[in-house]
mmCIF file of the N, C-alpha and C atoms, coordinates in Angstrom:
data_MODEL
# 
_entry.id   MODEL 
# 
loop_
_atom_site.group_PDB 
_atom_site.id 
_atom_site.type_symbol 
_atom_site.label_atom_id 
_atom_site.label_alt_id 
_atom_site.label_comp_id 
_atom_site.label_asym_id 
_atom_site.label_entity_id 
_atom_site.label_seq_id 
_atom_site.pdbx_PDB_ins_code 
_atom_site.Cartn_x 
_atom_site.Cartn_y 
_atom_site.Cartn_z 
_atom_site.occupancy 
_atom_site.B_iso_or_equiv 
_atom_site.pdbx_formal_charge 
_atom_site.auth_seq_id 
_atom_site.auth_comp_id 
_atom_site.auth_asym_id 
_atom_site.auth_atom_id 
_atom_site.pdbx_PDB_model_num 
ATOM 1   N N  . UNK A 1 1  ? -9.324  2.835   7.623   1.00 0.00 ? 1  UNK A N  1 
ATOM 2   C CA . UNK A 1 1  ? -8.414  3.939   7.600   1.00 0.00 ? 1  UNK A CA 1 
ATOM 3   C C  . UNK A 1 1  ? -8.983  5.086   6.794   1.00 0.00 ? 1  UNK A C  1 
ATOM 4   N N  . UNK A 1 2  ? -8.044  6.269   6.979   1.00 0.00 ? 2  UNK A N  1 
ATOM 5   C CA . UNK A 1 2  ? -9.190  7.570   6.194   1.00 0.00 ? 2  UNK A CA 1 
ATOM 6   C C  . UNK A 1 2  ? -7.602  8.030   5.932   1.00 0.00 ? 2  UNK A C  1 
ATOM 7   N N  . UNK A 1 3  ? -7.673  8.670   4.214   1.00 0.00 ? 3  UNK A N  1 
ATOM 8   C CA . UNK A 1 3  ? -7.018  9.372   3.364   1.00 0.00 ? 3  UNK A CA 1 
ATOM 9   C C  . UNK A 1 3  ? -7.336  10.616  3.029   1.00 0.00 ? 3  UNK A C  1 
ATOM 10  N N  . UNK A 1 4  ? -6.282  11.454  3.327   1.00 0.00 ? 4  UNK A N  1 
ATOM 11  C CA . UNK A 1 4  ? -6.954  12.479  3.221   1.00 0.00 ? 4  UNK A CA 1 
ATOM 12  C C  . UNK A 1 4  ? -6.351  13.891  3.743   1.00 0.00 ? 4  UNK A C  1 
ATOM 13  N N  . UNK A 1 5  ? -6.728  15.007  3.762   1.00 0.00 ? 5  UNK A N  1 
ATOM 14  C CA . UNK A 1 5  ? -5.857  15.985  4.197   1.00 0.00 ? 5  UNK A CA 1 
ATOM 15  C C  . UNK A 1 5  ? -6.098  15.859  5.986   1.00 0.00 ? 5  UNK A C  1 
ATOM 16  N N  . UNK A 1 6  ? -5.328  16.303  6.599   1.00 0.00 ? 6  UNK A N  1 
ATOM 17  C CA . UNK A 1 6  ? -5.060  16.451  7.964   1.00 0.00 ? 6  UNK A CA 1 
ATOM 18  C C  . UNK A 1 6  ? -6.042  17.010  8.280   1.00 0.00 ? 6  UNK A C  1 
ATOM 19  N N  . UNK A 1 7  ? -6.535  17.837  8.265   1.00 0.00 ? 7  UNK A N  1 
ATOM 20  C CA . UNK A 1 7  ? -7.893  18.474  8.371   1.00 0.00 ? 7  UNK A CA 1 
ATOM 21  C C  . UNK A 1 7  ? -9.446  18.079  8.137   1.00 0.00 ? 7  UNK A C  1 
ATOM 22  N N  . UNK A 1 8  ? -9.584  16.873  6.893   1.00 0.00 ? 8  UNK A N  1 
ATOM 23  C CA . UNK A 1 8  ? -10.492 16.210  6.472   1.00 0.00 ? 8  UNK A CA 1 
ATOM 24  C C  . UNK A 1 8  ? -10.439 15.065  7.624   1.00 0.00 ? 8  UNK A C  1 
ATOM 25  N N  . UNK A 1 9  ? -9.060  14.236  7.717   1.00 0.00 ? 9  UNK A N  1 
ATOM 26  C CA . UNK A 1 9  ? -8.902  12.889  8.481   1.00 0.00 ? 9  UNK A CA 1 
ATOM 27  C C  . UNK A 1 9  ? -9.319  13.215  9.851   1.00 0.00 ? 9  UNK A C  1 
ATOM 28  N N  . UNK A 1 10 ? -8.897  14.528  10.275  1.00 0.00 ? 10 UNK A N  1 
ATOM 29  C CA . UNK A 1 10 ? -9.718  14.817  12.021  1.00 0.00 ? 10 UNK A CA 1 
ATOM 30  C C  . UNK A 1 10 ? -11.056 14.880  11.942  1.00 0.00 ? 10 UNK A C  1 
ATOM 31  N N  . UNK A 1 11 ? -11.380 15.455  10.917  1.00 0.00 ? 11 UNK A N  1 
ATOM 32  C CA . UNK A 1 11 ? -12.979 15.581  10.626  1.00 0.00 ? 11 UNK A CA 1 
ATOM 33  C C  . UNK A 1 11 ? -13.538 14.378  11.050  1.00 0.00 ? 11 UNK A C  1 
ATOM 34  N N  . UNK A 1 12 ? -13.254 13.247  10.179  1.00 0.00 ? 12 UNK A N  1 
ATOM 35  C CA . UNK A 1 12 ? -14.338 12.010  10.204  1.00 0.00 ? 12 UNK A CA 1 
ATOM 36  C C  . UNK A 1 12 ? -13.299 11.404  11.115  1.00 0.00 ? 12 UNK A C  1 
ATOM 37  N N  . UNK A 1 13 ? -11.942 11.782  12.086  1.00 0.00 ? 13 UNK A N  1 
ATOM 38  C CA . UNK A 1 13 ? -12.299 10.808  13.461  1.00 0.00 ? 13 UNK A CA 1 
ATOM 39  C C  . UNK A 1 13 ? -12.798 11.667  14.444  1.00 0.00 ? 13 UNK A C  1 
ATOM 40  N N  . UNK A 1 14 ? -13.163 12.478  14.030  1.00 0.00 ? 14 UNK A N  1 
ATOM 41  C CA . UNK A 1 14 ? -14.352 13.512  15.162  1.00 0.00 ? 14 UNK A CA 1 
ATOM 42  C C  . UNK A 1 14 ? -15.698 12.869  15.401  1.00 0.00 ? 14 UNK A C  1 
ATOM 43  N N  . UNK A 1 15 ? -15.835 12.814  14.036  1.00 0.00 ? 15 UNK A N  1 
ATOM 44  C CA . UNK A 1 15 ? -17.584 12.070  13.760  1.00 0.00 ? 15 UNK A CA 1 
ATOM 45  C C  . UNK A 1 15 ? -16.894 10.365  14.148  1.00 0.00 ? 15 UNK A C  1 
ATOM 46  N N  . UNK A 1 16 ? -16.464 9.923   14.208  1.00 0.00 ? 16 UNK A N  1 
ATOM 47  C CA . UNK A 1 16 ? -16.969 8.547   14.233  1.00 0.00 ? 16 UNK A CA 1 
ATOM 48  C C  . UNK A 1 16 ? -16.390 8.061   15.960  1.00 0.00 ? 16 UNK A C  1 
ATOM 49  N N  . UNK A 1 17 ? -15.671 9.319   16.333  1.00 0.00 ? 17 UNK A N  1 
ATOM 50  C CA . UNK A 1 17 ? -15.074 9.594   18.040  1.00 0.00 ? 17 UNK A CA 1 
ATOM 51  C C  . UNK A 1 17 ? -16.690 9.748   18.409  1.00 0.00 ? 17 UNK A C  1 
ATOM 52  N N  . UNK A 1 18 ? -17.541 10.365  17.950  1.00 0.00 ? 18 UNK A N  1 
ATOM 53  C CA . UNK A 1 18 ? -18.906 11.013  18.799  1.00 0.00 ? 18 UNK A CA 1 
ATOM 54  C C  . UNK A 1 18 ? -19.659 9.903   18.613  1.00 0.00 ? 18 UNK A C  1 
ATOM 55  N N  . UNK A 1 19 ? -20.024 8.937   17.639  1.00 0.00 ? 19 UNK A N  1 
ATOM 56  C CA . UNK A 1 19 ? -20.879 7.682   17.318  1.00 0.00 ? 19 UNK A CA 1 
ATOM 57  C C  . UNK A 1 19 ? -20.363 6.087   18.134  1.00 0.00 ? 19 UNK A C  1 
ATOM 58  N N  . UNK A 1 20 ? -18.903 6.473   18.621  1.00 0.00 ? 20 UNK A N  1 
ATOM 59  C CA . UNK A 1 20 ? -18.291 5.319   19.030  1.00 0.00 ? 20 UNK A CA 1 
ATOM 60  C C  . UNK A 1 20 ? -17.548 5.631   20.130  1.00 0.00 ? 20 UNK A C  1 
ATOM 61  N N  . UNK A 1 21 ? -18.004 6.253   21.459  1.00 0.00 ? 21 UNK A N  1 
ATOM 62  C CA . UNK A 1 21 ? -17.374 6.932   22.554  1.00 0.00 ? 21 UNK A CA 1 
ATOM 63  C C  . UNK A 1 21 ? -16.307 5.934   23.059  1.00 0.00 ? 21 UNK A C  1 
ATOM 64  N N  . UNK A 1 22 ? -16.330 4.778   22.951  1.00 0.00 ? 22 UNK A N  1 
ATOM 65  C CA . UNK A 1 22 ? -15.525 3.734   23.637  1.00 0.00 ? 22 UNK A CA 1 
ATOM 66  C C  . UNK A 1 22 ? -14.362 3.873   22.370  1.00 0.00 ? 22 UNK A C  1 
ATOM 67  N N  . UNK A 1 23 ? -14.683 4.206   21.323  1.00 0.00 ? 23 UNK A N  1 
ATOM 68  C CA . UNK A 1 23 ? -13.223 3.805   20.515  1.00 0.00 ? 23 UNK A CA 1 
ATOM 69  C C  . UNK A 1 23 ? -12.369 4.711   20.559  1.00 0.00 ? 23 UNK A C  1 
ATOM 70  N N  . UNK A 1 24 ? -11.337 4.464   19.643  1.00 0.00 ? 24 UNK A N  1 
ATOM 71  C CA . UNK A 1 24 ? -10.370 5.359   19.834  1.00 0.00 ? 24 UNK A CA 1 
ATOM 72  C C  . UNK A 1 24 ? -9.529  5.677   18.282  1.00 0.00 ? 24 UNK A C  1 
ATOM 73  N N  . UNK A 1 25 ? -9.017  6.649   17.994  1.00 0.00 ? 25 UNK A N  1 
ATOM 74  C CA . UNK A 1 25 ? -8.714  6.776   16.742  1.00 0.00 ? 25 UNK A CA 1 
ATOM 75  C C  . UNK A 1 25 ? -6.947  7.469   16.924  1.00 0.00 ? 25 UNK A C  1 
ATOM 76  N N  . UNK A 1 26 ? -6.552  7.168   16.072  1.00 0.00 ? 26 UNK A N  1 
ATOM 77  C CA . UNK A 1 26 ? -4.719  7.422   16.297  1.00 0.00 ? 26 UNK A CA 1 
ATOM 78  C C  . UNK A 1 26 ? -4.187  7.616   14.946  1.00 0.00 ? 26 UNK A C  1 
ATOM 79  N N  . UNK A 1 27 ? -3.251  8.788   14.376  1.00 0.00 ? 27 UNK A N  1 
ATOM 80  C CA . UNK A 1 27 ? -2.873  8.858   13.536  1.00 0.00 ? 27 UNK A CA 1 
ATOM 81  C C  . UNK A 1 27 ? -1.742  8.204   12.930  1.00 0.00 ? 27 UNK A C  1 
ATOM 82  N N  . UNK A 1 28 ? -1.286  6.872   12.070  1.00 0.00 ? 28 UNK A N  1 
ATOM 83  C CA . UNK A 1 28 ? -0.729  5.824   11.570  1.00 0.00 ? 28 UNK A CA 1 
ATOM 84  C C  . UNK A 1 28 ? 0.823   6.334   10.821  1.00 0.00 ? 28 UNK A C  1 
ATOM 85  N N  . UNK A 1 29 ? 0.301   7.370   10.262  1.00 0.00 ? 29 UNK A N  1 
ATOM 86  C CA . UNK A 1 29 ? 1.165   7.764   8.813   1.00 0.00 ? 29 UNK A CA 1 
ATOM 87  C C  . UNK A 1 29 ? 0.757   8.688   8.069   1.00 0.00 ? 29 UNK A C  1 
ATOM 88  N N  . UNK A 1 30 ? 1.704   10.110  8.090   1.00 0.00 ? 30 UNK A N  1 
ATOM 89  C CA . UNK A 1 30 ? 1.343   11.557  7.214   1.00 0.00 ? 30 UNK A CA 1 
ATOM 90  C C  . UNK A 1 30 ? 2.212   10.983  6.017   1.00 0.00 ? 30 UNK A C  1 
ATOM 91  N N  . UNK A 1 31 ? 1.232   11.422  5.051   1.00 0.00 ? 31 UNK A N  1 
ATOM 92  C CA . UNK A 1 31 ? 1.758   11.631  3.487   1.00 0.00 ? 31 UNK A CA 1 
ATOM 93  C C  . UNK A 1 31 ? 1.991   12.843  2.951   1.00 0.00 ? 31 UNK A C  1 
ATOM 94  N N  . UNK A 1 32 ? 2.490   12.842  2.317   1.00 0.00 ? 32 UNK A N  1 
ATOM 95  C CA . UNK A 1 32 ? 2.479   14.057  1.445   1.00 0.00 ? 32 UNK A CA 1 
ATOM 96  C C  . UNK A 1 32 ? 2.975   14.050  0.008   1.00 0.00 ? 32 UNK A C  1 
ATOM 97  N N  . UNK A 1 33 ? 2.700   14.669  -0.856  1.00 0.00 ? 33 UNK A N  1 
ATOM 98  C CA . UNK A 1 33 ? 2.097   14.822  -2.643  1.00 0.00 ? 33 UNK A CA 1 
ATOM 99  C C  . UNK A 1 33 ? 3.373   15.474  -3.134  1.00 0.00 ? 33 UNK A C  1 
ATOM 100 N N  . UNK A 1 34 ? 4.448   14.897  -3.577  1.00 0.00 ? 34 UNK A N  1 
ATOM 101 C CA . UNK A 1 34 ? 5.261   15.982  -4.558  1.00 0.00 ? 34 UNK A CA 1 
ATOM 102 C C  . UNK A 1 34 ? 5.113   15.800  -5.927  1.00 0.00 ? 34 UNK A C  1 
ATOM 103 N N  . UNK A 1 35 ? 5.320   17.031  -6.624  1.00 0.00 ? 35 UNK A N  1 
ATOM 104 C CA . UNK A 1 35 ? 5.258   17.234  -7.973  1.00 0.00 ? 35 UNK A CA 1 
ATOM 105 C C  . UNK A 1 35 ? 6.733   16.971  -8.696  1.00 0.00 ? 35 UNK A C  1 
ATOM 106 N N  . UNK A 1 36 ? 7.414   15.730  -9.758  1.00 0.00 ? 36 UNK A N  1 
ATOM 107 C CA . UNK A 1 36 ? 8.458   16.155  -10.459 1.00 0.00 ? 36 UNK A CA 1 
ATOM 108 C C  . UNK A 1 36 ? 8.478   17.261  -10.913 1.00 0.00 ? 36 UNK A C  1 
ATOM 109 N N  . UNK A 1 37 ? 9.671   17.877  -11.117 1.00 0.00 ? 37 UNK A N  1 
ATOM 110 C CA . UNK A 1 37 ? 10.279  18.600  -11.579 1.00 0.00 ? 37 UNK A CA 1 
ATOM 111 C C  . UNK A 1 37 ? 10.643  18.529  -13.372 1.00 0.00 ? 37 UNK A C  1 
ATOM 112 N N  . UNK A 1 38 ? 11.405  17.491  -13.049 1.00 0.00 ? 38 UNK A N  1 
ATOM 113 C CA . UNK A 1 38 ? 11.879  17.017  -14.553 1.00 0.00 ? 38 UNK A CA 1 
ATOM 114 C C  . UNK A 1 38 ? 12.360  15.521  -14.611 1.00 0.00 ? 38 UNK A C  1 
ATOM 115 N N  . UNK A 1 39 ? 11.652  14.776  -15.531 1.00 0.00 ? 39 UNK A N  1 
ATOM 116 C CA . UNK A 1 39 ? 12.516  13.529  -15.344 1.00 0.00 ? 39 UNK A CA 1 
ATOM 117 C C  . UNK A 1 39 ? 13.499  13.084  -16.134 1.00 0.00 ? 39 UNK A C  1 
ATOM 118 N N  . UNK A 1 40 ? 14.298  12.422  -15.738 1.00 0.00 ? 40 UNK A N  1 
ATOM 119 C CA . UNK A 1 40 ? 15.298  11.859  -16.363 1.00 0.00 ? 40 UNK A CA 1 
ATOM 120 C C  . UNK A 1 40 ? 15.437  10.582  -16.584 1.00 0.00 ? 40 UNK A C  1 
ATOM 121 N N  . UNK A 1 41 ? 15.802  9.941   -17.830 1.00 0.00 ? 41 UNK A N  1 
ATOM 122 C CA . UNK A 1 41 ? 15.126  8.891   -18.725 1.00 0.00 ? 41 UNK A CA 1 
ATOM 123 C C  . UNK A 1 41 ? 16.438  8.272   -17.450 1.00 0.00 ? 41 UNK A C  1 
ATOM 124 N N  . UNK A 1 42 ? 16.063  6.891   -17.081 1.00 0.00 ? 42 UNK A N  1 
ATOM 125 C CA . UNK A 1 42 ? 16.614  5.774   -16.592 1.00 0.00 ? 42 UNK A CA 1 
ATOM 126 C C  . UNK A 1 42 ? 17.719  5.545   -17.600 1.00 0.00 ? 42 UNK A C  1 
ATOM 127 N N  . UNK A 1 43 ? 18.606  4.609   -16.830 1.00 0.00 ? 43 UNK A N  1 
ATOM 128 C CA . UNK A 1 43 ? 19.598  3.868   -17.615 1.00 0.00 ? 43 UNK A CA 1 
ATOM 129 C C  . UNK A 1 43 ? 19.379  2.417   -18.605 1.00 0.00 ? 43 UNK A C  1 
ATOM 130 N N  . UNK A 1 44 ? 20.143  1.562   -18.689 1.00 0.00 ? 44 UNK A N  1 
ATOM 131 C CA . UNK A 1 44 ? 19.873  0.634   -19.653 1.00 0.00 ? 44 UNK A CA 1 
ATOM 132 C C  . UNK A 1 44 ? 18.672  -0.442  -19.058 1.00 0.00 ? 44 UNK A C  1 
ATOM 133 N N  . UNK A 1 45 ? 17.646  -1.212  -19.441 1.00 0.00 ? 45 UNK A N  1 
ATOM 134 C CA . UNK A 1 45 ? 16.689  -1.040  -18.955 1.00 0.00 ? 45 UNK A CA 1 
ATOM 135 C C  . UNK A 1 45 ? 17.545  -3.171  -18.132 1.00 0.00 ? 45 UNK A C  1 
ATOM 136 N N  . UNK A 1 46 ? 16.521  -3.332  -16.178 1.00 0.00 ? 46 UNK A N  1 
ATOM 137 C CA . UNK A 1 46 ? 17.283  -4.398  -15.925 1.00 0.00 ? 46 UNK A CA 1 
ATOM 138 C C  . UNK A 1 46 ? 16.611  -5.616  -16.920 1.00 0.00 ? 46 UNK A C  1 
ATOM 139 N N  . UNK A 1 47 ? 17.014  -7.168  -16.593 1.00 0.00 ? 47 UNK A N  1 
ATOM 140 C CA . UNK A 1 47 ? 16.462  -7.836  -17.351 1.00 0.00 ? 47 UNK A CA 1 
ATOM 141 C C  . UNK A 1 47 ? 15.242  -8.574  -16.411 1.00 0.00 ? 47 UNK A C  1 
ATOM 142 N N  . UNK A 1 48 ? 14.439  -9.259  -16.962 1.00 0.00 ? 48 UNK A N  1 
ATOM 143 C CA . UNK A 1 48 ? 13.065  -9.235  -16.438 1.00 0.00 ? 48 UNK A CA 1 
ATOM 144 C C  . UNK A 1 48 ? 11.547  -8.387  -17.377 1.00 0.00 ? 48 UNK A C  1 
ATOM 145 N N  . UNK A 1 49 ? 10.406  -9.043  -16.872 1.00 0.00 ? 49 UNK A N  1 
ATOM 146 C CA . UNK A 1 49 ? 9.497   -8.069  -17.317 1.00 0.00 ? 49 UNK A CA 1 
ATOM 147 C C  . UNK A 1 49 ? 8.234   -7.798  -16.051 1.00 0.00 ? 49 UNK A C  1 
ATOM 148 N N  . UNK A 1 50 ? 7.458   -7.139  -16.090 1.00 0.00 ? 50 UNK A N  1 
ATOM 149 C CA . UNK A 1 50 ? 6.292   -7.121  -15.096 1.00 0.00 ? 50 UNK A CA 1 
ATOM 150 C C  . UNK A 1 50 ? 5.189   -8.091  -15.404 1.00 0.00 ? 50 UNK A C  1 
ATOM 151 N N  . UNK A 1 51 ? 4.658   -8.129  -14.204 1.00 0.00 ? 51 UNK A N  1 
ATOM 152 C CA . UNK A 1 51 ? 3.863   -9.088  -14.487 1.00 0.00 ? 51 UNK A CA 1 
ATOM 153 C C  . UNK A 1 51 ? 2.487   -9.313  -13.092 1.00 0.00 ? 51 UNK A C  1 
ATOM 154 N N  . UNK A 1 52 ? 1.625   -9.762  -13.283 1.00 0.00 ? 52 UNK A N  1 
ATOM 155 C CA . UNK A 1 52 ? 0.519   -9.586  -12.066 1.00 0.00 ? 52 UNK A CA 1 
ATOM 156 C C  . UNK A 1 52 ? 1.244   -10.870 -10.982 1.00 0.00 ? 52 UNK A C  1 
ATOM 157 N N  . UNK A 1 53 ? 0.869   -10.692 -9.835  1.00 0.00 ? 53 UNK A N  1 
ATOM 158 C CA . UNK A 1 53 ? 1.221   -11.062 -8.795  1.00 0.00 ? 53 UNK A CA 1 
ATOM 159 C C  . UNK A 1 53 ? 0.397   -12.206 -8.696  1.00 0.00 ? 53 UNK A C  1 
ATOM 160 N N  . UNK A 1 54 ? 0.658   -13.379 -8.000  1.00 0.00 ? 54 UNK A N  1 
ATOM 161 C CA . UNK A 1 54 ? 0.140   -14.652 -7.876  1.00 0.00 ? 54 UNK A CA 1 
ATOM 162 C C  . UNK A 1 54 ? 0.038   -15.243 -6.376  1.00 0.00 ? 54 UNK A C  1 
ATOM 163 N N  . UNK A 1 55 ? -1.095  -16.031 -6.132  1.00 0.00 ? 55 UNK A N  1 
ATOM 164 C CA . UNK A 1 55 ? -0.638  -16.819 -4.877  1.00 0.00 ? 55 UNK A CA 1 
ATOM 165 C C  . UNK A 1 55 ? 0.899   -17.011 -4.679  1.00 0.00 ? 55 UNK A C  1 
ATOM 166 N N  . UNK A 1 56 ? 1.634   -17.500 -5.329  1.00 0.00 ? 56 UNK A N  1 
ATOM 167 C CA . UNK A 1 56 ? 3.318   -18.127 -5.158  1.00 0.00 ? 56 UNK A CA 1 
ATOM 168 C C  . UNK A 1 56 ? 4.039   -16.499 -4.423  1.00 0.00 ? 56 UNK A C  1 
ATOM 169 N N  . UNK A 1 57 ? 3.119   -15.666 -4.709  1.00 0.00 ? 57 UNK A N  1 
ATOM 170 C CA . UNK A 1 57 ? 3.952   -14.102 -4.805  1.00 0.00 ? 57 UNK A CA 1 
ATOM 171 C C  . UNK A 1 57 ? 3.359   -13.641 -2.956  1.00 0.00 ? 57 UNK A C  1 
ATOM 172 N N  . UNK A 1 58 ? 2.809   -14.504 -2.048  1.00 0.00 ? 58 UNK A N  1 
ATOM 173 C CA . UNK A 1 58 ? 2.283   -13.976 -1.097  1.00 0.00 ? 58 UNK A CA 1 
ATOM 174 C C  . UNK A 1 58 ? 3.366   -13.465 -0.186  1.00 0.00 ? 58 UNK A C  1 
ATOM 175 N N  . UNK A 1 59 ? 3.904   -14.614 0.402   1.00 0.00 ? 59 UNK A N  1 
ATOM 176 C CA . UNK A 1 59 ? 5.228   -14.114 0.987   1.00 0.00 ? 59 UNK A CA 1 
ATOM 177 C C  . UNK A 1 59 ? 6.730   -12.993 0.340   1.00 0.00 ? 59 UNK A C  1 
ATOM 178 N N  . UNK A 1 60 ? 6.535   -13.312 -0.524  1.00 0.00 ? 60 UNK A N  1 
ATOM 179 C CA . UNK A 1 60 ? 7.347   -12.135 -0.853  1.00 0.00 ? 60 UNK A CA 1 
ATOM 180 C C  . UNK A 1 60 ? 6.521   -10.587 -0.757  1.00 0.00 ? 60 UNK A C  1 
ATOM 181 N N  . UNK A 1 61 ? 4.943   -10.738 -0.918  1.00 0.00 ? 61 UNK A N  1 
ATOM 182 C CA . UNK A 1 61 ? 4.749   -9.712  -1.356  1.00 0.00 ? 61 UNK A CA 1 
ATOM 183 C C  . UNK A 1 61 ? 4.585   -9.092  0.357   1.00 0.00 ? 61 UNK A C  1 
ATOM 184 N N  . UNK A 1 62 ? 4.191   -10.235 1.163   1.00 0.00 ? 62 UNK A N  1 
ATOM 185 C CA . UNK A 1 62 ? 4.160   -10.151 2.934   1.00 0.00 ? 62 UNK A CA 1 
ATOM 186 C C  . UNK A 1 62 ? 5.870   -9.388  3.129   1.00 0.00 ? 62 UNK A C  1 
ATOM 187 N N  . UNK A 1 63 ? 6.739   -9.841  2.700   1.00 0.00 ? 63 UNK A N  1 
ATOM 188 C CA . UNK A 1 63 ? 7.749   -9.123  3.271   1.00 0.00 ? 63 UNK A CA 1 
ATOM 189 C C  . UNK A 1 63 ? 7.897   -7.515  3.205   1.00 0.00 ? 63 UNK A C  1 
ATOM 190 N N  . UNK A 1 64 ? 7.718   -7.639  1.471   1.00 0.00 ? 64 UNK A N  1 
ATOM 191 C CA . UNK A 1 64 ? 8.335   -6.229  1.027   1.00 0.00 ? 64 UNK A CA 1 
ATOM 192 C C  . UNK A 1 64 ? 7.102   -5.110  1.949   1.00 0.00 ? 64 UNK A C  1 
ATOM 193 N N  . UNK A 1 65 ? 5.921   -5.676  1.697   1.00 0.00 ? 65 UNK A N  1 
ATOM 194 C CA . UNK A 1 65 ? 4.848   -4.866  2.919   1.00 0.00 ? 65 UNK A CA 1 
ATOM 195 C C  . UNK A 1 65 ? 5.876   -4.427  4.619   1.00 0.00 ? 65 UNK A C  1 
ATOM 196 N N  . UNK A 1 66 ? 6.219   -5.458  5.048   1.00 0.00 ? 66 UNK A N  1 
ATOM 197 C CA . UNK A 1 66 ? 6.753   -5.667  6.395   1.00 0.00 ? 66 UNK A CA 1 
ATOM 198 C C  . UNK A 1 66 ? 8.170   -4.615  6.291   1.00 0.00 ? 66 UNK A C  1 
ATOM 199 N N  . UNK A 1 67 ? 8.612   -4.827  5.045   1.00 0.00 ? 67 UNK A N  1 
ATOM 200 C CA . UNK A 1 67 ? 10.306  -4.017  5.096   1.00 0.00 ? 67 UNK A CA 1 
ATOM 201 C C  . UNK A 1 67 ? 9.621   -2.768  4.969   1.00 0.00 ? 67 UNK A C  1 
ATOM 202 N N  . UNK A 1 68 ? 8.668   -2.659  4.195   1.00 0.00 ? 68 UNK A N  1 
ATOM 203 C CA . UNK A 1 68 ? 8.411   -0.906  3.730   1.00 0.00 ? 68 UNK A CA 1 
ATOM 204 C C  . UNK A 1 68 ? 8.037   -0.205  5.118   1.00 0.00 ? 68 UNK A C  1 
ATOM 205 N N  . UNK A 1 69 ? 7.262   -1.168  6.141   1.00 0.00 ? 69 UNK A N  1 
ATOM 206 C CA . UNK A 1 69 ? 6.616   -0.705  7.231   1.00 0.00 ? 69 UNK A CA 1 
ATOM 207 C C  . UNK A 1 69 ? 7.709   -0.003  7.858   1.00 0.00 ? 69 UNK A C  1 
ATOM 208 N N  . UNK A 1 70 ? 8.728   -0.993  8.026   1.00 0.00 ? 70 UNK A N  1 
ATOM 209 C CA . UNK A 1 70 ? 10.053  -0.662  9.509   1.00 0.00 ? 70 UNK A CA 1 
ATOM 210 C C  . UNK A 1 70 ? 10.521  0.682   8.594   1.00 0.00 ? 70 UNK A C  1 
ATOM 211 N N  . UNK A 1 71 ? 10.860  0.375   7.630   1.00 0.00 ? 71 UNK A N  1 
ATOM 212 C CA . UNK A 1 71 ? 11.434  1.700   6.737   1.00 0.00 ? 71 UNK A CA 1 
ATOM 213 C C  . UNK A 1 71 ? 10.973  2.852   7.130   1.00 0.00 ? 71 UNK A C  1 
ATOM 214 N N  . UNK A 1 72 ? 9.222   3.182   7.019   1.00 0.00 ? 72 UNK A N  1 
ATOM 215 C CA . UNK A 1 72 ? 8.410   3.993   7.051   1.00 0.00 ? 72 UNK A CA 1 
ATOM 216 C C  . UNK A 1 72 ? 7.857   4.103   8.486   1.00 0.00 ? 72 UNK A C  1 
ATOM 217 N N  . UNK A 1 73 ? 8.465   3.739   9.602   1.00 0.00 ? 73 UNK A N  1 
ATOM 218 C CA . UNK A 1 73 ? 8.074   3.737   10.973  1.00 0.00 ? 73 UNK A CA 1 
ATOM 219 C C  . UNK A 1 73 ? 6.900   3.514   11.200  1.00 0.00 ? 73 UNK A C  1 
ATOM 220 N N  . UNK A 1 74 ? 5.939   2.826   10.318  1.00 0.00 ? 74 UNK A N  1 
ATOM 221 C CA . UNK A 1 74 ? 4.334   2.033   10.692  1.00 0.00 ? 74 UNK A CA 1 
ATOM 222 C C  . UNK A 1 74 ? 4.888   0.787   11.846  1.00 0.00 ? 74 UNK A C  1 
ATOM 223 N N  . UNK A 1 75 ? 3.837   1.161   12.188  1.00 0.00 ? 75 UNK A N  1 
ATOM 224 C CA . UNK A 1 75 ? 3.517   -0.054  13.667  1.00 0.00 ? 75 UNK A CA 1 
ATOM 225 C C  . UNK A 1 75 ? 3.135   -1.453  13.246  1.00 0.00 ? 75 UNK A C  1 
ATOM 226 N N  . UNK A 1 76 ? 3.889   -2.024  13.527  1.00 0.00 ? 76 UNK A N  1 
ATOM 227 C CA . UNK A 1 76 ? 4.047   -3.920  12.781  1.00 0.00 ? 76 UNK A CA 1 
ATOM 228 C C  . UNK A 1 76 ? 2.203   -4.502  12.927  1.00 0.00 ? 76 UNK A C  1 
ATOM 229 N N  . UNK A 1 77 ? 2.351   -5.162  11.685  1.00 0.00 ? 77 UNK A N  1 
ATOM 230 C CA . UNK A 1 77 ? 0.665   -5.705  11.498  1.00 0.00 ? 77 UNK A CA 1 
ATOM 231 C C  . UNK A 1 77 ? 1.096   -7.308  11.675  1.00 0.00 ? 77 UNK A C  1 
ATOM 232 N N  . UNK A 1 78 ? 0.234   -8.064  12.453  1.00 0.00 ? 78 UNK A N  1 
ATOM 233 C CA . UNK A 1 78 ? 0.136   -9.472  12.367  1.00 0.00 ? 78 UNK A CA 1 
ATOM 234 C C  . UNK A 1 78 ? -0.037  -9.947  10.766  1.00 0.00 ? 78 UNK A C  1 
# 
């Protein structure tokens, strides 16, 4: 995949459209960059702490990937 401004991302599927005539390149998902404004301190903090993610954490972490997708209209990944 290529990150990047709309203008950069056509760039290199231009070049890699001319090196790979049989392939094909399709745009997935536009982003875009906002700046806060001002933040505002959260409420009372929940209970829990953070922590690094583990094998045990695959499937959960497979879902929340899968929910964010449908959310974000990405095209479902095996």
């Amino acid at each position: 995949g290529v990150n990047g401004t709309a203008e950069a991302a056509e760039a290199v599927a231009r070049a890699w459209r001319d090196r790979h005539p049989d392939g094909r390149t399709e745009t997935l998902m536009s982003q875009r960059l906002y700046r806060l404004g001002e933040l505002t301190t959260p409420g009372p903090p929940v209970p829990g702490r953070a922590r690094v993610a583990g094998p045990d954490d695959r499937e959960l972490v497979a879902r929340w990937r899968a929910d964010f997708g449908a959310v974000a209209g990405l095209p479902e990944r095996p």
